[in-house]
C-alpha positions, 0 to 999 in steps of 0.5 A: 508476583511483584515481577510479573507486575513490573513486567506488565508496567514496563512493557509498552503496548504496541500497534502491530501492523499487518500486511492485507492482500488484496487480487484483481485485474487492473482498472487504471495506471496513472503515471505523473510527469510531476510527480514520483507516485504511481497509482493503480486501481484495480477491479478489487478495491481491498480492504478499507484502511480508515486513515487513508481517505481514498478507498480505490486507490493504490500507491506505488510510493515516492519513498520506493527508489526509482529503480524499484518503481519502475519494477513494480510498474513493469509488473503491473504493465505486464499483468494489465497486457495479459489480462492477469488478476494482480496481488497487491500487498499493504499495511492494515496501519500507518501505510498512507502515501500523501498526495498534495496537502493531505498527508493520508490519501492512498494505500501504499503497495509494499509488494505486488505478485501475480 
């Protein structure tokens, strides 16, 4: 019993994180010159994620390289040509994308399929 006890203390208690999906057609693609962060609206606004303040909002992240933001903006391109619905995938926790001095602003896009 006393094992079980110690087990039950030493264990931390951890927040898992879940990936959520969300389909739509894309409203919008917003590309800076200044900026390595893509955004992309969709019909859809997905499921709300209380620590990132804007609720319609996607982000293709500056931490993504380059080469993999141009391919995730490529998919995107492509499905809004051919009026396609896209899955965007994204943390339920800790997967907000900074935009100025707010350090919570869009929900990062960790994988895109259509």
């Amino acid at each position: 019993m006393k094992y079980i006890l110690l087990i039950a203390v030493l264990m931390p208690l951890q927040a898992f994180a879940a990936w959520l999906n969300t389909t739509g057609k894309i409203d919008s693609i917003n590309v800076y010159h200044n900026r390595d962060v893509i955004l992309v609206s969709l019909d859809n606004n997905g499921a709300d994620i209380t620590e990132c303040s804007n609720k319609t909002t996607f982000a293709i992240s500056s931490s993504v390289t380059h080469e993999r933001r141009q391919i995730m903006l490529s998919i995107l391109m492509s499905a809004e040509a051919r009026g396609k619905p896209v899955t965007l995938a994204y943390n339920d926790v800790g997967g907000c994308e900074p935009w100025d001095a707010n350090a919570s602003v869009y929900r990062k896009i960790t994988r895109i399929s259509f």
